[in-house]
Structure formats: structure tokens, C-alpha cells
C-alpha positions as CSV (number, residue, x, y, z in Angstrom):
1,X,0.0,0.0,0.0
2,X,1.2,3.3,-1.1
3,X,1.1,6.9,1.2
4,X,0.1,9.2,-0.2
5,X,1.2,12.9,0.3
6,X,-0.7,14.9,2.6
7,X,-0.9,18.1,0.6
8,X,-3.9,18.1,-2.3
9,X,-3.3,17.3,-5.6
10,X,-5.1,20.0,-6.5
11,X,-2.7,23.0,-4.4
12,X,-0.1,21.0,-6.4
13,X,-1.9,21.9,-10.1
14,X,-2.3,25.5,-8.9
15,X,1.2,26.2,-7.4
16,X,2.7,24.4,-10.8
17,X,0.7,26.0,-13.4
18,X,1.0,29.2,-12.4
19,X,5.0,28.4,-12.7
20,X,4.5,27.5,-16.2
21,X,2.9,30.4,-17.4
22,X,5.7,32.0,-16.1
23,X,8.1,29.8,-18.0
24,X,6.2,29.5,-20.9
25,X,8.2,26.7,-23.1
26,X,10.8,26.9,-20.6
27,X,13.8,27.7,-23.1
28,X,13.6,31.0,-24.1
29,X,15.5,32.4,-21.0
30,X,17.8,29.5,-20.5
31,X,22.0,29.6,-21.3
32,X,21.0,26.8,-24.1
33,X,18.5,28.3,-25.9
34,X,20.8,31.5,-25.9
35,X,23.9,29.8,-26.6
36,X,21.5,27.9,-29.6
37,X,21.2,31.3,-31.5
38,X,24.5,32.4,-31.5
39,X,25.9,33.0,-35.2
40,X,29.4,33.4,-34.3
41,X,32.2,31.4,-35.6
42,X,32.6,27.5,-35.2
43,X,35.0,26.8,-32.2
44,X,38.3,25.4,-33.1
45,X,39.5,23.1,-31.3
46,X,42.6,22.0,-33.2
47,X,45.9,22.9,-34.4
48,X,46.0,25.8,-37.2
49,X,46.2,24.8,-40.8
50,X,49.1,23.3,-41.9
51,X,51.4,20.1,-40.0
52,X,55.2,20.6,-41.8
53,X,53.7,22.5,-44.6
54,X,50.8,20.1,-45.3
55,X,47.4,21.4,-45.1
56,X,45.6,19.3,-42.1
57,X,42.2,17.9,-42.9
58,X,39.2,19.5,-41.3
59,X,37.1,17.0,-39.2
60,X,33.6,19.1,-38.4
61,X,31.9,18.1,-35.5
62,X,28.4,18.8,-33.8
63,X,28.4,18.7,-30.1
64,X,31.5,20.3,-27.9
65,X,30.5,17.0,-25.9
66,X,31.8,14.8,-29.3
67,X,34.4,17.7,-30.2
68,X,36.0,17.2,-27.2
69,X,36.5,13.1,-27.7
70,X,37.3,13.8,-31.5
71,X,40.0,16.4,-30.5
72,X,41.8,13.9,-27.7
73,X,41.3,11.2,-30.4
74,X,43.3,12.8,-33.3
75,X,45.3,15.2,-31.6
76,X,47.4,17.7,-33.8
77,X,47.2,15.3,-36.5
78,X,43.6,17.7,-37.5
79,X,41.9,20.7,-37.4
80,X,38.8,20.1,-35.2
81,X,36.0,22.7,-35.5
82,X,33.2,22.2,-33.0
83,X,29.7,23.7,-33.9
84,X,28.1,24.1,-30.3
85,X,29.6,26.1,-28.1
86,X,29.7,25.5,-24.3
87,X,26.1,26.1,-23.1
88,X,24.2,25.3,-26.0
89,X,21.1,23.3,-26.5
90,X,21.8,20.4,-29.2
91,X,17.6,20.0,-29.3
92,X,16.9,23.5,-30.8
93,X,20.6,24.8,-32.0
94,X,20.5,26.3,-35.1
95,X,23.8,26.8,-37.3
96,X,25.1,30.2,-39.1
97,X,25.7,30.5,-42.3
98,X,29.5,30.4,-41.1
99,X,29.1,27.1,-39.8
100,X,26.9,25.6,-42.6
101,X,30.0,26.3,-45.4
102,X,32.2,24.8,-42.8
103,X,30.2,21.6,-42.8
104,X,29.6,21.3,-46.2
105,X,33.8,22.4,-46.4
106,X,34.6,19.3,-44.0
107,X,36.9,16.3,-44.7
108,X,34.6,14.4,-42.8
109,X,31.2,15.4,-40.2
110,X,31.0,14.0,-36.9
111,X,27.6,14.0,-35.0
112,X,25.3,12.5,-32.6
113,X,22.6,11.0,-34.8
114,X,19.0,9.7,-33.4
115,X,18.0,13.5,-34.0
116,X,19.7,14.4,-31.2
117,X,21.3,17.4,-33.4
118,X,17.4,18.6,-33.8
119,X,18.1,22.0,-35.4
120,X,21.2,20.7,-37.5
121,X,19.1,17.6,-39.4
122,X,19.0,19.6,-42.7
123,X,22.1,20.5,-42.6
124,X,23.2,17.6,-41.8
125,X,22.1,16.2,-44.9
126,X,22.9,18.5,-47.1
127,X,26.3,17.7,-46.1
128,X,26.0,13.7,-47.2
129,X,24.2,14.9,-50.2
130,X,27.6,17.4,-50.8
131,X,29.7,14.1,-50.2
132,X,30.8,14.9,-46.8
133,X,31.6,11.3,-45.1
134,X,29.6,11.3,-42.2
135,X,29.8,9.3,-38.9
136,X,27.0,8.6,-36.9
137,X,28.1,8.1,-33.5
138,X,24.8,6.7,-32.1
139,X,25.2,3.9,-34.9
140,X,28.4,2.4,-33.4
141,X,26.7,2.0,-29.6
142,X,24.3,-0.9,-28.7
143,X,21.0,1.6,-28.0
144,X,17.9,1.3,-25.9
145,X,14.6,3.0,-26.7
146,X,13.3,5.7,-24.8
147,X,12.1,4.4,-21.1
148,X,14.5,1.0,-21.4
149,X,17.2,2.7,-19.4
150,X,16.0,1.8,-15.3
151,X,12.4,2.9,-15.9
152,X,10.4,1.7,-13.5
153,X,7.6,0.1,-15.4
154,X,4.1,0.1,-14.5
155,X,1.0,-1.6,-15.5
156,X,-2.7,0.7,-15.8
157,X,-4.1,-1.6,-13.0
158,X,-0.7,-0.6,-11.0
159,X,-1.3,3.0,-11.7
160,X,-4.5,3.8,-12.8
161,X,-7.0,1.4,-11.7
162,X,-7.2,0.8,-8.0
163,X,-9.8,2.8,-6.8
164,X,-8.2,2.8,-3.4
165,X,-4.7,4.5,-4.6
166,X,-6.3,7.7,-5.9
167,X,-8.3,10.1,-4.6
168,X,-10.9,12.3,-6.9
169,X,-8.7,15.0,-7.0
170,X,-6.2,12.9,-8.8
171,X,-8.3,11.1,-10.8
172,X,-8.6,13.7,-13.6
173,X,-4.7,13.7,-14.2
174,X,-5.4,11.0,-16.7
175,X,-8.6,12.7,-17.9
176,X,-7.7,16.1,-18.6
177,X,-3.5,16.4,-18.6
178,X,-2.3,13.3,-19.5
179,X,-3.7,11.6,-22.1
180,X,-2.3,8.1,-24.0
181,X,-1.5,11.1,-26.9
182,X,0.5,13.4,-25.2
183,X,3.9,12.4,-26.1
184,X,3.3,9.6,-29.2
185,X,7.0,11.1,-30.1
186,X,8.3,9.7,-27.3
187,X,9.8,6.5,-28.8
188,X,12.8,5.6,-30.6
189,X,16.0,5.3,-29.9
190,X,17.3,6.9,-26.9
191,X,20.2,9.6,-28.8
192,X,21.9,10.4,-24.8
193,X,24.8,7.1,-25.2
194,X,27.2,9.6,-24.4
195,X,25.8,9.5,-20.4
196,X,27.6,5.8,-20.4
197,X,31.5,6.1,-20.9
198,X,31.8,2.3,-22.0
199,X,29.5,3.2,-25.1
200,X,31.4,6.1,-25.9
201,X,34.5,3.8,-25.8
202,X,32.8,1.7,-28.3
203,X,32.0,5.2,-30.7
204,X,35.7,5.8,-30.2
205,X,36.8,2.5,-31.9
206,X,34.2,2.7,-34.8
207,X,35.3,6.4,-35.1
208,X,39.3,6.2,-35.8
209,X,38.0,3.2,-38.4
210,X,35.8,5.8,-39.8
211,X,38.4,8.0,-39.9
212,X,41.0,6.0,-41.2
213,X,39.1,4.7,-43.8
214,X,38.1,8.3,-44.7
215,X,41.0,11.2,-43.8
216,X,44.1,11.2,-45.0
217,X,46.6,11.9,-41.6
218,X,50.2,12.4,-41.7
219,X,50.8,9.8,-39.5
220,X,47.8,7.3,-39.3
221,X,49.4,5.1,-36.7
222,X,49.8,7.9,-34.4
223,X,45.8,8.7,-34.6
224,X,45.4,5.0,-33.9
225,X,47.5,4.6,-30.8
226,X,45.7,8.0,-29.6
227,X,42.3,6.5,-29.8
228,X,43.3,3.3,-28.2
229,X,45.3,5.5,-25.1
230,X,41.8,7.2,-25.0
231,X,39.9,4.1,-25.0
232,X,41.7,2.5,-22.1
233,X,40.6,5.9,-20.4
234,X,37.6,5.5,-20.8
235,X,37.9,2.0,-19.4
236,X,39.2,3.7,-16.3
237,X,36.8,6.2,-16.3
238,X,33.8,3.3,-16.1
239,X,35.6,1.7,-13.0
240,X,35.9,5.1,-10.9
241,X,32.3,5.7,-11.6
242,X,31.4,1.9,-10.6
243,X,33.2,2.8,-7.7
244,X,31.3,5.6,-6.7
245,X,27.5,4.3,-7.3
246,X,28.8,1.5,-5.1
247,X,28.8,3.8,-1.8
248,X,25.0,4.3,-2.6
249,X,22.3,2.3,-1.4
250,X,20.5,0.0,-4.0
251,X,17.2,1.3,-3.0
252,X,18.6,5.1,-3.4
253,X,19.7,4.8,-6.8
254,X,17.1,6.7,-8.0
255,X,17.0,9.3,-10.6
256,X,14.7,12.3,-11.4
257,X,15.8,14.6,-14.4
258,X,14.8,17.7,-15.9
259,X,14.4,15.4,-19.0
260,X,15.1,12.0,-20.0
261,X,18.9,12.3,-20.4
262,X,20.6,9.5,-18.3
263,X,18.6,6.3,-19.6
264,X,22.1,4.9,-20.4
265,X,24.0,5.7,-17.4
266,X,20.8,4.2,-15.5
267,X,21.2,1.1,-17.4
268,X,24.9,1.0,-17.3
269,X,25.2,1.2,-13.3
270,X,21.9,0.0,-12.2
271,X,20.1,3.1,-11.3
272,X,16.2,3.4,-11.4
273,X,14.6,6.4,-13.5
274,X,11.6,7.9,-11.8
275,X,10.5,10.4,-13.7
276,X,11.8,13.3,-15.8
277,X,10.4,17.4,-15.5
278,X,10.3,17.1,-19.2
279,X,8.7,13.3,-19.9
280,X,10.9,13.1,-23.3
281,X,14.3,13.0,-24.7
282,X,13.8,16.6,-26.2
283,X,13.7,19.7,-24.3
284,X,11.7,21.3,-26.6
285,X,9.1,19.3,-25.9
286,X,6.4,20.8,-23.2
287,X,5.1,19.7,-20.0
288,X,1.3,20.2,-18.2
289,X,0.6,21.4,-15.0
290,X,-1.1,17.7,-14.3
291,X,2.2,16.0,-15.6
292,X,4.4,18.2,-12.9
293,X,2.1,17.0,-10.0
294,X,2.0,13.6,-11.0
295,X,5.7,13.5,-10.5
296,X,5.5,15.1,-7.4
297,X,3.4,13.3,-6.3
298,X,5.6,10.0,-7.5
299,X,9.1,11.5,-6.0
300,X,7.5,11.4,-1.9
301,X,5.8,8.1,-2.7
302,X,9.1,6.8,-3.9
303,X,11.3,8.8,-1.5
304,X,13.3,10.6,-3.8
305,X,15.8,12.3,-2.1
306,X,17.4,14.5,-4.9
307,X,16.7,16.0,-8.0
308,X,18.6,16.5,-11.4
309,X,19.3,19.0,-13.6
310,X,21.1,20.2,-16.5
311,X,23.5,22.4,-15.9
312,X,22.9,24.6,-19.0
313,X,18.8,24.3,-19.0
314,X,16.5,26.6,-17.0
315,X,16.1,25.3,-13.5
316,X,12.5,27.1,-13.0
317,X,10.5,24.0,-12.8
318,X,12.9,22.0,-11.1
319,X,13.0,24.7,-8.3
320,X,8.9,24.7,-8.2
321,X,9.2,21.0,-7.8
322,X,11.6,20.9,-4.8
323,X,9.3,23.8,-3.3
324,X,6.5,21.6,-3.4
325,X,7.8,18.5,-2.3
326,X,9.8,19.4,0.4
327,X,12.4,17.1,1.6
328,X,14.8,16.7,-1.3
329,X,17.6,18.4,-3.0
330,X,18.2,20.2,-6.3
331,X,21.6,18.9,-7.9
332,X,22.8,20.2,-11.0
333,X,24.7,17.8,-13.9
334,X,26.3,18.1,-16.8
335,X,24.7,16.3,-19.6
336,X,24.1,17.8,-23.2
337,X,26.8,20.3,-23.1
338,X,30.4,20.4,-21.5
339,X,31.0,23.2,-18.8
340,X,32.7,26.5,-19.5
341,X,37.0,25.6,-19.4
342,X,37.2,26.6,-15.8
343,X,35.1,24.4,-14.3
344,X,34.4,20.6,-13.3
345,X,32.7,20.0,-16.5
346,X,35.1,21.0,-19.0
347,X,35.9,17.7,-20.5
348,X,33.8,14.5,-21.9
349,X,36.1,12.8,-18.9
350,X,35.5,15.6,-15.7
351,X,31.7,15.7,-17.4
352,X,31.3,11.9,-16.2
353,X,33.5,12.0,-13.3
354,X,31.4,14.6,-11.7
355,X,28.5,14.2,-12.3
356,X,29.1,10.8,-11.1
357,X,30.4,12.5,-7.9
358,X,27.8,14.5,-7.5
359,X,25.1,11.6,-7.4
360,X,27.2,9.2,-5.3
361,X,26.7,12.8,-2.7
362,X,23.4,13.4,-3.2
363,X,22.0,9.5,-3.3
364,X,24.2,8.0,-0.9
């Protein structure tokens, strides 16, 4: 038998919506969307032009999460321009006119793929359709569909038809907010690999293939070795974090995200995924009143003693959220874009590591 919380579902509806009209979508305001319509230059990450007077080639990449792994991965042996800058959104980025010729100008394109790039898919394509060889990280990783990665799974009679485990105020959540409709988008595959270091190990060693196969290098046994030093990194990498999930309590590894994000980290390390602000893998995607309440509601009857958010997102719902639940924390990740240089997020590697850290702090 469940408890239930003692404050109405319906104080819960009218504390939350009036939080979303003040949001509105949620994005407009936040560091991402802003960082999404910049039309400055593509950041280079690489070294400048020309390797004992040989022009380097140009490898193109998406994300500065991917950007960064590309640049430890080749090194000086090419120019790496990264389209995102630190902050942005990859679900609504859009690219300049700057960054579409050097896309189209690439020796080879780097990206995400499952649509995570949401902004970029024209472009995208364009650039296959110029001839740009194009890797696909998500293609190299074993995926899971959206709500595979530690969902807890329920059935309707679990959730919605014992008469005894909702009162009439809650009934109407399925009614009126939350309908079998509301997020048909919501399938798929899952495009966040990158939250599990042992599948980015595996893009690594399908990428220098790629890259072999498609870029000429100076020294293509140097790239090689570079990606395999990086792999056995990585390797590392997936023991400290195994490490640190260890120090938390089975039934505390629980997860509740601004949106669905860490599916593979969950499945990677064993965690359970609650519920997300944002019930999809896009943050562009909206949210109801009833939805928020719902998943208040769900964090006391689970116990949930921390919250998660992106680093780079808005963090006005999340804050309404903790307000009305009470007991439980607001923790802030890393998890579509890397931190500025200065701080504990400025690398795919101190992404993980903290925010690994900062789970095995707030869970254990």
C-alpha cells in the first residue's frame, strides 16, 4: 500500500501552473536556448592549418561534448571545428551560415545521430548529399529506446485502476492532462549514449575506423595509438564511476531529471529512472501542470531524495518542484553540453567523473 502525500493534488496543479505560465516553453531564457542562436564562428579546437607545410584535414563536428573526444582522439594530426559552443542546446541549436559552409567544407562530419542534433538535421544532410563522409556516432553503440534505461515500469491496473490508490482530486490527471496522446513522439531510440562512458569507448573504436578509412593523416598510426590511449581511459573512467554508485544504497539509486537524459547511465550502473520534469528526450518538448504534479506526487511516494538537472537548462521548474515536495535536493549535472573551461565540466572525462560524484553525494 502506497502513502500518499498529505498536501492536495489540486494546491499542487495550482502552485505548478502558475509556474509554467511563467516559464512558458521553458527555453527561451535559459543559457542553451541562448547559446543555440548564437551566429558566431565555429570553435576550433585543433591545431591551425598546416602540419610541416601540409594542409591538415578539417574534421567538423556537432556537439562540444563529441568535439571534445574527436580532438583527444586525433590530436594535432587535425583541425577540429566544434559547432556548439559551451552552453548550448543540441535540441533547438541552429547553425550560421558560417558554420553551414564549414560543414559542407569538411573532410569528414562527426555527429550524434537519433536526431539528437534537432536543429542541424537539414544541414546535416545537405552535407551527405555534398559528399561529406559522415559518422554517426549513435550507430556504433548498442542503443535502448526511450524508457528502457532503469524505468520503473508500470502496469494501468498498478497505476490507474485501483480505486483505493487515488483520490478524486487525482483522478482527472489522466482525464484532462495526461492523455495516452500526449507524447506519441516519445519512442525511438534513446540519442543520450554519451551518459555511459563504455558506449562512448565503443563510438571511439568505430570512429578512428571511420576515420581511417576516410581522412588522410600524416601519420595514421599515431591517430590509432591515440584513440586506443583514450579508450583504455575511458575504461578507467567506467571503474571510478562503478566505484562511486557502489557507496549508494541500491534502493537510493534513483534518478529524477529535468528530461530524460541519463537512460544509459541508469542502465549502465543499475540506477532506477523515476520520472523526468520534461517526460521526453527533447527539451523542446512541453510539460502540463497535471504531468508536474504527477511526478511530485511520485518522488514522496518513492522517496526521492534528490533531484537532477542540466547544468545549462533553466532550472525554474525543477525549483517549483523541490518547493513543493519538500524534503529533497536540487543537484545540478552536466549532460548535453560540457562546462565552461574553468570548471568541473570542462571535458567528456571531468563531465562523467562529476557528475558521477555528485550523485554518489546526493543518493548516498
Amino acid at each position: 500500500m502506497r502513502t500518499h502525500r498529505t498536501t492536495p493534488a489540486t494546491a499542487i496543479v495550482a502552485a505548478l501552473s502558475l509556474v509554467l505560465a511563467a516559464c512558458g516553453s521553458d527555453g527561451g531564457d535559459s543559457v542553451g536556448s541562448e547559446a543555440g542562436q548564437q551566429q558566431g564562428a565555429p570553435v576550433t579546437n585543433g591545431a591551425a592549418g598546416l602540419a610541416d607545410g601540409v594542409a591538415l584535414p578539417t574534421i567538423v563536428v556537432t556537439t562540444n561534448i563529441l568535439g571534445d573526444v574527436v580532438q583527444a582522439v586525433v590530436g594535432d594530426a587535425a583541425e577540429v571545428i566544434t559547432i556548439m559552443p559551451v552552453g548550448a542546446d543540441p535540441h533547438d541549436f541552429q547553425a550560421s551560415a558560417q558554420e553551414v559552409v564549414a560543414m559542407n567544407a569538411a573532410d569528414a562530419l562527426i555527429v550524434n545521430g537519433a536526431d539528437f542534433e534537432e536543429g542541424l538535421l537539414d544541414v546535416i544532410d545537405a552535407a551527405g548529399d555534398e559528399g561529406v563522409p559522415t559518422f554517426n556516432a549513435i550507430d556504433a553503440v548498442d542503443t535502448i529506446e526511450f524508457g528502457e534505461g532503469g524505468h520503473e515500469e508500470h502496469s494501468d491496473d498498478e497505476e490507474h485502476s485501483d480505486d483505493e490508490e487515488h483520490s478524486d482530486d487525482e483522478e482527472h490527471f489522466d482525464d484532462e492532462e495526461h492523455s495516452d496522446d500526449e507524447h506519441d513522439d516519445h519512442s525511438g531510440a534513446d540519442p543520450h549514449f554519451f551518459t555511459d562512458p563504455m558506449r562512448m569507448a565503443a563510438a571511439v573504436e568505430a570512429l578512428v575506423e571511420f576515420l581511417q578509412d576516410e581522412v588522410t593523416f600524416a601519420d595514421p598510426a599515431a591517430v590509432s595509438a591515440s584513440a586506443a590511449a583514450y579508450v583504455a581511459e575511458l575504461v578507467a573512467l567506467d571503474g571510478e564511476v562503478a566505484a562511486l554508485v557502489a557507496s549508494i544504497p541500491e534502493e537510493r539509486r534513483v534518478l529524477v531529471t529535468n528530461h530524460e537524459v541519463f537512460g544509459y547511465f541508469a542502465d549502465r550502473y543499475g540506477f532506477e529512472v523515476v520520472g523526468a520534469v520534461i517526460p521526453s528526450g527533447s527539451t523542446t518538448d512541453g510539460v502540463s501542470a497535471g504531468e508536474l504534479a504527477e511526478l511530485a506526487e511520485k518522488i514522496v511516494e518513492e522517496g526521492v531524495p534528490a533531484i537532477f538537472a542540466d547544468a545549462s537548462s533553466s532550472d525554474d521548474l525543477i525549483e517549483a518542484l523541490v518547493a513543493e515536495v519538500g524534503e529533497v535536493i536540487f543537484v545540478e549535472l552536466y549532460s548535453e553540453s560540457l562546462g565552461e573551461p574553468d570548471s568541473d565540466g570542462a571535458t567528456y572525462m571531468e563531465m562523467i567523473r562529476t557528475n558521477a560524484t555528485r550523485m554518489s553525494l546526493a543518493l548516498a
